[in-house]
Each structure stands twice: as structure tokens, then as C-alpha cells.
PDB file of the backbone (N, CA, C, O) and the ligand in Angstrom, with CONECT records:
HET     ZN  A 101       1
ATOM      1  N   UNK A   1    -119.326  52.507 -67.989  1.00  0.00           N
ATOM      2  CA  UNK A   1    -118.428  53.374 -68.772  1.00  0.00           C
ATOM      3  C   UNK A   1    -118.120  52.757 -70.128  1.00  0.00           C
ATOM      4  O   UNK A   1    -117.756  51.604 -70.357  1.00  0.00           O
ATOM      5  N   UNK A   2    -118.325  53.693 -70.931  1.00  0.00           N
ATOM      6  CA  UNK A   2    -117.786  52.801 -72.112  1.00  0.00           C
ATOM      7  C   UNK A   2    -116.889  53.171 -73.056  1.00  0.00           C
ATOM      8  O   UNK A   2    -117.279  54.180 -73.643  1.00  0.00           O
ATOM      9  N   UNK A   3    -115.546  52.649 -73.551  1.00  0.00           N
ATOM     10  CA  UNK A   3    -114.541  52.710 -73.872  1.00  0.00           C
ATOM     11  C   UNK A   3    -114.343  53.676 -74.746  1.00  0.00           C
ATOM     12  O   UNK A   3    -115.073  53.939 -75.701  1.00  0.00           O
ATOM     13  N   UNK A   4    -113.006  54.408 -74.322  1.00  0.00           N
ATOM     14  CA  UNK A   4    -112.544  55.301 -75.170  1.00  0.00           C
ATOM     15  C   UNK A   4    -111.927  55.221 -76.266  1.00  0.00           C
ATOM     16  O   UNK A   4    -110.896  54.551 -76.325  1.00  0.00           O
ATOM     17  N   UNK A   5    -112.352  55.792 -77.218  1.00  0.00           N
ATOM     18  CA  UNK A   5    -112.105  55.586 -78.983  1.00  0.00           C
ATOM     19  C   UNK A   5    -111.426  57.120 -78.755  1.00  0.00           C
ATOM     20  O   UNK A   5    -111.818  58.212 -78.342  1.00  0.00           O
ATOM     21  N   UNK A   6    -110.029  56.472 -79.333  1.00  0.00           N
ATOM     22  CA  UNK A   6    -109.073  57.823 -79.686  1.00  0.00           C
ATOM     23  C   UNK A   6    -109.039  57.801 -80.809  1.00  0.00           C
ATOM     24  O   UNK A   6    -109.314  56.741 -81.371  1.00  0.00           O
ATOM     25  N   UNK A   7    -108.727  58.833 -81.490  1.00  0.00           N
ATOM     26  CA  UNK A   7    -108.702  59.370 -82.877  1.00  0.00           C
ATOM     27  C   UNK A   7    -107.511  59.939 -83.491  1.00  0.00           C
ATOM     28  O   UNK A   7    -107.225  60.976 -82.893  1.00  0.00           O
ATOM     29  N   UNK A   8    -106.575  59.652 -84.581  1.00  0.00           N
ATOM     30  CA  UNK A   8    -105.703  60.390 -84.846  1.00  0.00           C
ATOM     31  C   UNK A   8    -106.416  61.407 -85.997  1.00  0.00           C
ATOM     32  O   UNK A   8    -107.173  61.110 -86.922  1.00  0.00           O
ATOM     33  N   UNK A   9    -105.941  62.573 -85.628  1.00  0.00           N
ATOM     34  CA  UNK A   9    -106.323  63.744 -86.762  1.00  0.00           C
ATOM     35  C   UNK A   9    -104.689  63.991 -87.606  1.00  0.00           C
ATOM     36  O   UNK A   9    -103.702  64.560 -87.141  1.00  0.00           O
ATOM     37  N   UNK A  10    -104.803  63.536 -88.563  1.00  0.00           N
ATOM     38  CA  UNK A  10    -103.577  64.231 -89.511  1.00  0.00           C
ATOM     39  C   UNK A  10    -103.531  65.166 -90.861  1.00  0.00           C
ATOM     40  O   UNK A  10    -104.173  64.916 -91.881  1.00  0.00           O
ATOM     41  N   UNK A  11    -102.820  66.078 -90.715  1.00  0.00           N
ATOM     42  CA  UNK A  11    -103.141  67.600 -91.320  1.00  0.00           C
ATOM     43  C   UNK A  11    -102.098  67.708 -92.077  1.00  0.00           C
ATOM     44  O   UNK A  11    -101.255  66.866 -91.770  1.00  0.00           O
ATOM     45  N   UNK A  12    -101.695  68.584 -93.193  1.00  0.00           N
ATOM     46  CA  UNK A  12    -100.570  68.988 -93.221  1.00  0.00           C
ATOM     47  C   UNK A  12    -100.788  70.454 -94.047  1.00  0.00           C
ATOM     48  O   UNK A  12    -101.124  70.647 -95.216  1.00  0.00           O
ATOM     49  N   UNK A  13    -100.540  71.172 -93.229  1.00  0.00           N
ATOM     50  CA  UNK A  13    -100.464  72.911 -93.161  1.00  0.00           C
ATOM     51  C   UNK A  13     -99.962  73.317 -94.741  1.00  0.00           C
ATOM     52  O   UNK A  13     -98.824  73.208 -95.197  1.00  0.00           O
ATOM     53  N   UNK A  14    -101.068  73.771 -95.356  1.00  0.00           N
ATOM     54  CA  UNK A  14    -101.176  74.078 -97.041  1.00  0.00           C
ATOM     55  C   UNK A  14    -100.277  75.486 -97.085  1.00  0.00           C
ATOM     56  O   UNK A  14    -100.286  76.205 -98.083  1.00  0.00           O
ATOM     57  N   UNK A  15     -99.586  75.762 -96.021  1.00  0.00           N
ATOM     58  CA  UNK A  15     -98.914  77.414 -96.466  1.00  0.00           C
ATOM     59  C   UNK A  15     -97.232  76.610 -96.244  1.00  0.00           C
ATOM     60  O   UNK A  15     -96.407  76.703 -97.154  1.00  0.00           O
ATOM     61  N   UNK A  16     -96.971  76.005 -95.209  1.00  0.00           N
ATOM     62  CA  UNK A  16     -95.828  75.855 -95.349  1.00  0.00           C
ATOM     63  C   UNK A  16     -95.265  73.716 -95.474  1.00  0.00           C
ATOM     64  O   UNK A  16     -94.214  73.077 -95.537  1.00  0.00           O
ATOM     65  N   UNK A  17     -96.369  73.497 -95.452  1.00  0.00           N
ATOM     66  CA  UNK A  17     -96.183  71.963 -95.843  1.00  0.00           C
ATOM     67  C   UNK A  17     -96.025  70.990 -94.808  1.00  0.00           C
ATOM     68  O   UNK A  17     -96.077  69.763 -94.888  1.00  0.00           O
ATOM     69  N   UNK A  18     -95.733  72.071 -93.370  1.00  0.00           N
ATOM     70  CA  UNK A  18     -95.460  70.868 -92.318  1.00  0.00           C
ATOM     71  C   UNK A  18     -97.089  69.677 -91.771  1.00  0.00           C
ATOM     72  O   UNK A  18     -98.260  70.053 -91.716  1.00  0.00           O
ATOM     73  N   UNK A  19     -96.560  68.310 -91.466  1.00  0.00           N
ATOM     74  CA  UNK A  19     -97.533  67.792 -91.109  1.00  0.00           C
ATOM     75  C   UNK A  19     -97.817  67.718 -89.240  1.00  0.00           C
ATOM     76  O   UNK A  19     -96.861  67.850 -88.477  1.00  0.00           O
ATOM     77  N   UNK A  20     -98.761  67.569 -88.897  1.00  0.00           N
ATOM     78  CA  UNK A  20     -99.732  67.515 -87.832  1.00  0.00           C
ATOM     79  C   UNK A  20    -100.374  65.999 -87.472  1.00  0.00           C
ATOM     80  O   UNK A  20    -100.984  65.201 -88.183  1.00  0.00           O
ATOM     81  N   UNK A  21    -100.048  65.961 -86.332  1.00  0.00           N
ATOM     82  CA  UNK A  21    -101.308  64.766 -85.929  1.00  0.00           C
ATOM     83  C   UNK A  21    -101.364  64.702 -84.495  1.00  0.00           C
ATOM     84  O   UNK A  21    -100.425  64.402 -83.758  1.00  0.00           O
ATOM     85  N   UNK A  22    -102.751  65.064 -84.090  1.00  0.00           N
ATOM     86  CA  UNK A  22    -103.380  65.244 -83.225  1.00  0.00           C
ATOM     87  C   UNK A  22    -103.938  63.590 -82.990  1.00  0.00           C
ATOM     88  O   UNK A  22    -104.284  62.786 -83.856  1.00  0.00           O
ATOM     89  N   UNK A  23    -103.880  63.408 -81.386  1.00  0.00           N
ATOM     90  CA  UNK A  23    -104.663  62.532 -80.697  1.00  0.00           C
ATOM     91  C   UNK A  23    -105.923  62.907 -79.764  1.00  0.00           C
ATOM     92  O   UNK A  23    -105.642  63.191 -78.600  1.00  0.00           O
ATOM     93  N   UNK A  24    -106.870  62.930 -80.026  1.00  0.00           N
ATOM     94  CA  UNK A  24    -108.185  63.061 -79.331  1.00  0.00           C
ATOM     95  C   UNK A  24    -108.790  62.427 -79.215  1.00  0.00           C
ATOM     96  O   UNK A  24    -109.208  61.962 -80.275  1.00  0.00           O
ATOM     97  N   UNK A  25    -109.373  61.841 -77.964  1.00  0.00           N
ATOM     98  CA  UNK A  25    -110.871  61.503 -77.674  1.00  0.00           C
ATOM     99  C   UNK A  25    -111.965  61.836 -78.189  1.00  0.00           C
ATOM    100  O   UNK A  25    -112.045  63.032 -78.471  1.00  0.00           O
ATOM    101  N   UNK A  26    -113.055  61.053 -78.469  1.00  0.00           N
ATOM    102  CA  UNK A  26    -114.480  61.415 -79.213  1.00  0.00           C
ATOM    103  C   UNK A  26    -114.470  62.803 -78.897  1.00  0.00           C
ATOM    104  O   UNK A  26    -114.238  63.875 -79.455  1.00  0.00           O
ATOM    105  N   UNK A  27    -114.948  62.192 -77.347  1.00  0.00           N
ATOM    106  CA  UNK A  27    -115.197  63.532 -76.349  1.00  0.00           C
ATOM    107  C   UNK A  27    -114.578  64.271 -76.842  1.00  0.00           C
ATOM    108  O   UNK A  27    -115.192  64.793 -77.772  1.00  0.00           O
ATOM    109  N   UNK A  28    -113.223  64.781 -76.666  1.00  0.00           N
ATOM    110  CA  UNK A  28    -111.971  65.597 -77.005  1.00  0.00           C
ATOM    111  C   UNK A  28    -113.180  66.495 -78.356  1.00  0.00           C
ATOM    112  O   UNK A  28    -113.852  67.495 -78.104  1.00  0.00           O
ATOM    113  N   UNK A  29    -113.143  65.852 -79.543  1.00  0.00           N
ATOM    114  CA  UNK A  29    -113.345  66.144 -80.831  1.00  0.00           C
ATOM    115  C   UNK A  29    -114.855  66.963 -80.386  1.00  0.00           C
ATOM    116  O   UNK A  29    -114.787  68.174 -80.176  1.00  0.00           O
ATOM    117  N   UNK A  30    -116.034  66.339 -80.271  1.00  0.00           N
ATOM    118  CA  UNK A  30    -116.720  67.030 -79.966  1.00  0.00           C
ATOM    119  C   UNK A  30    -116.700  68.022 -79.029  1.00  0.00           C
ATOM    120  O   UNK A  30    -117.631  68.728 -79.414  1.00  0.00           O
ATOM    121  N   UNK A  31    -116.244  68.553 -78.033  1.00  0.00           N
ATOM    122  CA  UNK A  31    -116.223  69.543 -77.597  1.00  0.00           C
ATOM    123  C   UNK A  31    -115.201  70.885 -78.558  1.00  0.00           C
ATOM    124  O   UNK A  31    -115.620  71.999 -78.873  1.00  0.00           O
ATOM    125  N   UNK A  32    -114.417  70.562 -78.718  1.00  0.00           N
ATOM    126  CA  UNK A  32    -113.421  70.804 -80.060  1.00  0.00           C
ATOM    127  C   UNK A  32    -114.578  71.879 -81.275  1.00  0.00           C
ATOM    128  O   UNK A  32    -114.948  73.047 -81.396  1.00  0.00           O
ATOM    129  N   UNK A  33    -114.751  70.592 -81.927  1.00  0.00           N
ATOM    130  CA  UNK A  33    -115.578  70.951 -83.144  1.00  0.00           C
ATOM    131  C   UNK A  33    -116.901  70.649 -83.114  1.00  0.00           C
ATOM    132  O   UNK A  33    -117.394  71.088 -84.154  1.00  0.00           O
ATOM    133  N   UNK A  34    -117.666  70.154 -82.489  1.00  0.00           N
ATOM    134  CA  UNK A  34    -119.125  69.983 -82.282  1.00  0.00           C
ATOM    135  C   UNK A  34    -119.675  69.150 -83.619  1.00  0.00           C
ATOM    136  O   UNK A  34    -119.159  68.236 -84.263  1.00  0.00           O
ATOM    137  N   UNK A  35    -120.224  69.456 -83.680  1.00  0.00           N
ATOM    138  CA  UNK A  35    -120.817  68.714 -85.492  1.00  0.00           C
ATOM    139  C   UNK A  35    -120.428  69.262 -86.337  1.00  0.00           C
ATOM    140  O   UNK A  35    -120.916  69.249 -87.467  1.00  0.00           O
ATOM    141  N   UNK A  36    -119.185  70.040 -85.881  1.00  0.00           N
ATOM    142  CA  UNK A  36    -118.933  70.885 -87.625  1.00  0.00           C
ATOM    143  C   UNK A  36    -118.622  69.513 -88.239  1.00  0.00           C
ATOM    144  O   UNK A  36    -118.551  68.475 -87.582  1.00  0.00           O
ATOM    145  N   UNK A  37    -118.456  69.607 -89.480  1.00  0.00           N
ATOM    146  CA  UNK A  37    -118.107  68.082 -90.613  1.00  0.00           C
ATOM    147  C   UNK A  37    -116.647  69.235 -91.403  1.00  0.00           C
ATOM    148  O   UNK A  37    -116.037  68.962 -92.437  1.00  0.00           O
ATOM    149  N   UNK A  38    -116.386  70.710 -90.359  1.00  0.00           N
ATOM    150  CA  UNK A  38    -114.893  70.712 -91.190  1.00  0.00           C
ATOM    151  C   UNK A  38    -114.290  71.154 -89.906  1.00  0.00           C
ATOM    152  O   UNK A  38    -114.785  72.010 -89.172  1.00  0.00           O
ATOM    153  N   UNK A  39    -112.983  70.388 -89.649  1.00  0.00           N
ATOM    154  CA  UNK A  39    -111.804  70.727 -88.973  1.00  0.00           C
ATOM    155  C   UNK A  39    -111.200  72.426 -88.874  1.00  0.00           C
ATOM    156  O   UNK A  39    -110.419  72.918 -89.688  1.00  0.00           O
ATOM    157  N   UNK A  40    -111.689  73.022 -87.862  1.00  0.00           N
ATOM    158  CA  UNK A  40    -110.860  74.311 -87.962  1.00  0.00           C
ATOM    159  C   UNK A  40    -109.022  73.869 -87.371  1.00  0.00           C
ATOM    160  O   UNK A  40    -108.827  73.384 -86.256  1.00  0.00           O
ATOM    161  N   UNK A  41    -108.161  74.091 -88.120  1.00  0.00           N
ATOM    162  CA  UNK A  41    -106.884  73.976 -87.803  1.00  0.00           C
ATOM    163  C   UNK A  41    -105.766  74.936 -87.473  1.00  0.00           C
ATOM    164  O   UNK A  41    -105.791  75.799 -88.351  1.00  0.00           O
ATOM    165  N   UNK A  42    -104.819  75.179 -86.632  1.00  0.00           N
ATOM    166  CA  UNK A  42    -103.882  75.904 -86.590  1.00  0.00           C
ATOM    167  C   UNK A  42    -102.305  75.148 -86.812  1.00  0.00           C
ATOM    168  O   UNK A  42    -101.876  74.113 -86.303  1.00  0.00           O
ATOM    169  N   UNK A  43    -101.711  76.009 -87.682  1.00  0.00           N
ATOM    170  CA  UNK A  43    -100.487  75.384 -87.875  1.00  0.00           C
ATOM    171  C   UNK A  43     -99.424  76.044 -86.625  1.00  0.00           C
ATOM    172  O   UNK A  43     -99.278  77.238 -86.366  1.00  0.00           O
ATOM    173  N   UNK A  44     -98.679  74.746 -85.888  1.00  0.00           N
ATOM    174  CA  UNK A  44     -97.694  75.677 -84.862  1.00  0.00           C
ATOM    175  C   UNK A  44     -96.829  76.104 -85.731  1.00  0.00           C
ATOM    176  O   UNK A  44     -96.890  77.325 -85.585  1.00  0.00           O
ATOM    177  N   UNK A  45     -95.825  75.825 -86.791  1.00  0.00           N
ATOM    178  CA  UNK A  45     -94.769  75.649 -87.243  1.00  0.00           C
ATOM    179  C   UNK A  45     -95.026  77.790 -87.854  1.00  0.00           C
ATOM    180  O   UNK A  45     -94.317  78.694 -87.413  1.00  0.00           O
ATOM    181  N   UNK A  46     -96.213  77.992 -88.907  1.00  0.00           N
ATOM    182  CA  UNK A  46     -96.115  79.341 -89.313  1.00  0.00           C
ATOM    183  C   UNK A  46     -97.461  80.232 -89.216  1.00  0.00           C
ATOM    184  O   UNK A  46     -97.935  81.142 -89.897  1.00  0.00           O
ATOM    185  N   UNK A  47     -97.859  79.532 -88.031  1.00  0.00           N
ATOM    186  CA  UNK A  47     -99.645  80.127 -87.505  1.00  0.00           C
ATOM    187  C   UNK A  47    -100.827  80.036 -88.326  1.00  0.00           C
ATOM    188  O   UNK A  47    -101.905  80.412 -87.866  1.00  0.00           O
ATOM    189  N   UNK A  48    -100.709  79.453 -89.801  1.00  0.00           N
ATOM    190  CA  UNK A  48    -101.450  79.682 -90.646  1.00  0.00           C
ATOM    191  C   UNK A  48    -102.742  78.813 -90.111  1.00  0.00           C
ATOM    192  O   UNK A  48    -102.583  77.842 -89.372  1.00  0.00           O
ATOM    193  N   UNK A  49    -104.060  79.265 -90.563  1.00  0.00           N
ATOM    194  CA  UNK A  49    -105.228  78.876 -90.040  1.00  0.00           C
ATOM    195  C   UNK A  49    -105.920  77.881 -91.333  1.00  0.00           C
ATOM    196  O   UNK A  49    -105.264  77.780 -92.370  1.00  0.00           O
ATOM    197  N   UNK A  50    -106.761  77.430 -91.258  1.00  0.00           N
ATOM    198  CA  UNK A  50    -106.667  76.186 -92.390  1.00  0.00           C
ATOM    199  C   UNK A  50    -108.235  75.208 -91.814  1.00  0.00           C
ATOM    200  O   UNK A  50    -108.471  74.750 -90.696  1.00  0.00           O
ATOM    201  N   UNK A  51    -108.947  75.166 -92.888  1.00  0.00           N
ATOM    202  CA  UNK A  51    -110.067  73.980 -92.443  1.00  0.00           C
ATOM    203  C   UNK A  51    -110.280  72.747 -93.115  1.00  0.00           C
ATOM    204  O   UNK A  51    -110.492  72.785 -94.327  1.00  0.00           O
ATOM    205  N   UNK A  52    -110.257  71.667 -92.521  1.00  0.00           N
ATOM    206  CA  UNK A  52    -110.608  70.199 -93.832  1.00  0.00           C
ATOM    207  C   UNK A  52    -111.272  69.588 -93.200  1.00  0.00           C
ATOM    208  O   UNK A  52    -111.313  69.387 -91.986  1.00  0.00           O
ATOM    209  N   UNK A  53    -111.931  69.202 -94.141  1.00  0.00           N
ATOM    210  CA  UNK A  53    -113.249  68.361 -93.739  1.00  0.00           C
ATOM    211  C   UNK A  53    -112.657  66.771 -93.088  1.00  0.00           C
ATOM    212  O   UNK A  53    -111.667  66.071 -93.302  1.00  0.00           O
ATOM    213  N   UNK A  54    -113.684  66.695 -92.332  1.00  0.00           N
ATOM    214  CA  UNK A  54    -113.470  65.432 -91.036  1.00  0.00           C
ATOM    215  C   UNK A  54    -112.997  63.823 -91.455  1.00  0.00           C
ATOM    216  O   UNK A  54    -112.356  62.955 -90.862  1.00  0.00           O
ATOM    217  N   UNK A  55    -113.698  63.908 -92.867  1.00  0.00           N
ATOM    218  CA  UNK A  55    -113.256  62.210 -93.103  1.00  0.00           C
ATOM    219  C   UNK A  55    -111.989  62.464 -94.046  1.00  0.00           C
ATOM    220  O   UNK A  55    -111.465  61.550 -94.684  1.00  0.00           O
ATOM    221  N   UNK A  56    -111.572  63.708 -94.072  1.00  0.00           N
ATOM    222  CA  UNK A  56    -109.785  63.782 -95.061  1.00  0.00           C
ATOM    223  C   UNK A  56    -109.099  63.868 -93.482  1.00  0.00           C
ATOM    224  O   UNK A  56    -107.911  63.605 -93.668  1.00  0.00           O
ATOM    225  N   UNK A  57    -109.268  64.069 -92.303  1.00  0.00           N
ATOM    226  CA  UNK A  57    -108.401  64.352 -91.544  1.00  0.00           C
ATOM    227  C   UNK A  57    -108.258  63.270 -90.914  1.00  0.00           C
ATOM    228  O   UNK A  57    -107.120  63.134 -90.463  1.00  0.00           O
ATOM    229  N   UNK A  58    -109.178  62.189 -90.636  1.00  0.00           N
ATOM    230  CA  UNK A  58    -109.917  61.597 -89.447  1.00  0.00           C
ATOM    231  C   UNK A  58    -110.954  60.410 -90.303  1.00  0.00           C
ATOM    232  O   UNK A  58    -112.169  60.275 -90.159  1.00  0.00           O
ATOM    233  N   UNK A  59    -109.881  59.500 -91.369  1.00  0.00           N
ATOM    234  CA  UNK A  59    -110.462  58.666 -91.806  1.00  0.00           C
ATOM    235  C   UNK A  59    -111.435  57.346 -90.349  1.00  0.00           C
ATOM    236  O   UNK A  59    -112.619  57.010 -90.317  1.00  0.00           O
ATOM    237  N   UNK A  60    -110.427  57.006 -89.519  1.00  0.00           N
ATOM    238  CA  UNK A  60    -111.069  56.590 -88.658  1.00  0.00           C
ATOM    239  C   UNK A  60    -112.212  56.879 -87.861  1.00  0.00           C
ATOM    240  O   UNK A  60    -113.026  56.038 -87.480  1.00  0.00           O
ATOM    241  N   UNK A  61    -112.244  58.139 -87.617  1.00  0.00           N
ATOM    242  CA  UNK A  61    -113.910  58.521 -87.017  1.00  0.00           C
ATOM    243  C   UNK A  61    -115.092  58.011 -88.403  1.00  0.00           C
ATOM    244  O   UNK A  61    -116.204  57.539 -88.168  1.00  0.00           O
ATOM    245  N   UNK A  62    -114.709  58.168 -89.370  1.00  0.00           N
ATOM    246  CA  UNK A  62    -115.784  57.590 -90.245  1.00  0.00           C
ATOM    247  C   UNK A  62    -115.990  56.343 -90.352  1.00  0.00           C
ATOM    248  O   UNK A  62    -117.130  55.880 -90.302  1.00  0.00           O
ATOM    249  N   UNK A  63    -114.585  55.376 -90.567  1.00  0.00           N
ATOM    250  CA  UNK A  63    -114.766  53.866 -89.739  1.00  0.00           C
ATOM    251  C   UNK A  63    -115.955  53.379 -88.784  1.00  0.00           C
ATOM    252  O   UNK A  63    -116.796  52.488 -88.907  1.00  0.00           O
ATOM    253  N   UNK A  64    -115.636  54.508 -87.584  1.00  0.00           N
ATOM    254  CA  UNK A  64    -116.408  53.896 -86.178  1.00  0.00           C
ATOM    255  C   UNK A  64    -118.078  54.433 -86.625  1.00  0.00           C
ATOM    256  O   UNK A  64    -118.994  53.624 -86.484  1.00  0.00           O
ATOM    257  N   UNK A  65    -118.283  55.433 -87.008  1.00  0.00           N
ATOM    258  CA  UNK A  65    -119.088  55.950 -87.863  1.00  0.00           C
ATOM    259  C   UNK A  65    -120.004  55.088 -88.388  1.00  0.00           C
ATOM    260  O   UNK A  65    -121.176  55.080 -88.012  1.00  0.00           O
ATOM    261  N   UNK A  66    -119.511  54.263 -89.339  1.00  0.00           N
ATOM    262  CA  UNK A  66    -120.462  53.053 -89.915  1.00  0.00           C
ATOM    263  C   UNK A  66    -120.208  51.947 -89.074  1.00  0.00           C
ATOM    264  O   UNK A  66    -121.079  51.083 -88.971  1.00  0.00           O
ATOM    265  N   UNK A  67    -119.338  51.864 -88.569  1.00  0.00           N
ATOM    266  CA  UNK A  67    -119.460  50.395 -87.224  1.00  0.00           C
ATOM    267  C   UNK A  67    -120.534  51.055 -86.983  1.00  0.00           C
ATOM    268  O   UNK A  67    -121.501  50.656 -87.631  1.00  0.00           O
ATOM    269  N   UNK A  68    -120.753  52.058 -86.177  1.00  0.00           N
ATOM    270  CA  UNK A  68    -122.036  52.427 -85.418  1.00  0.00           C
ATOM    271  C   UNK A  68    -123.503  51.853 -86.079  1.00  0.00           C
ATOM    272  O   UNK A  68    -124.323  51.128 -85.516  1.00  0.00           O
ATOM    273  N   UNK A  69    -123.543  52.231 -87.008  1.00  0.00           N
ATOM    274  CA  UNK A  69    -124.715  52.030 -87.848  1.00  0.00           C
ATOM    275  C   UNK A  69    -125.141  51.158 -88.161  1.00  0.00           C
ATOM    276  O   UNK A  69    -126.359  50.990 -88.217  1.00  0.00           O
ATOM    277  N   UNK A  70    -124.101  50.126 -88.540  1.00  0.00           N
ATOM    278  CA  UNK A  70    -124.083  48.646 -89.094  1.00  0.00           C
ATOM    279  C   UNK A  70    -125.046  47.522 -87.482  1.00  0.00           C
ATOM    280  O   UNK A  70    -125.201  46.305 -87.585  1.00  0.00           O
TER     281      UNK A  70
HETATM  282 ZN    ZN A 101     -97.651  75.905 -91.570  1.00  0.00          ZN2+
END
């Protein structure tokens, strides 16, 4: 088994300003968003729908990203 890399996703909802941060698993994320490279988002606070790309939300997945590679 090999270790779980959690991820914080942090957002902050462009209609009414509130911020977001999601904890997910790789796993979590890929099943989620698959290879999209943009975040589909929902705001709880005023429902507004919203997309940003993966390394503005989720600087750390790009971290592990080039660990990988390196
Ligand atoms: Zn909002």
C-alpha cells in the first residue's frame, strides 16, 4: 500500500468572496476531476459555480508532481 498524499484545495468564491478549503485524497481528486487541469467548484455560502485551474488551487499537488519526476 502506498501512502496517502492529502491535498488541501483552497478557493475563494469570485461572486461573493467567501473562502473554501477542501481536503482530498489523490484518489479523492481524481475521481473528482479526472485529468481535468481546471477545478470545477461550488460555492456553499451563495451556490455560485466557478472553475480554477489546479496549480492556483492545489499548489501542493504540483509539488508532489515534480517530486514524482525528479
Ligand atoms: Zn460564494
Amino acid at each position: 500500500m502506498s501512502k496517502k498524499q492529502r491535498y488541501e484545495i483552497k478557493t475563494e468564491c469570485p461572486q461573493c468572496g467567501c473562502s473554501m478549503l477542501t481536503v482530498l485524497s489523490d484518489e479523492e481528486i481524481q475521481k473528482r476531476y479526472g485529468d481535468n487541469p481546471r477545478f470545477h467548484m461550488d460555492c456553499g455560502e451563495c451556490q455560485a459555480q466557478f472553475e480554477k485551474p489546479r496549480e492556483e488551487v492545489c499548489p501542493e499537488w504540483d509539488k508532489e508532481c515534480k517530486m514524482k519526476e525528479s
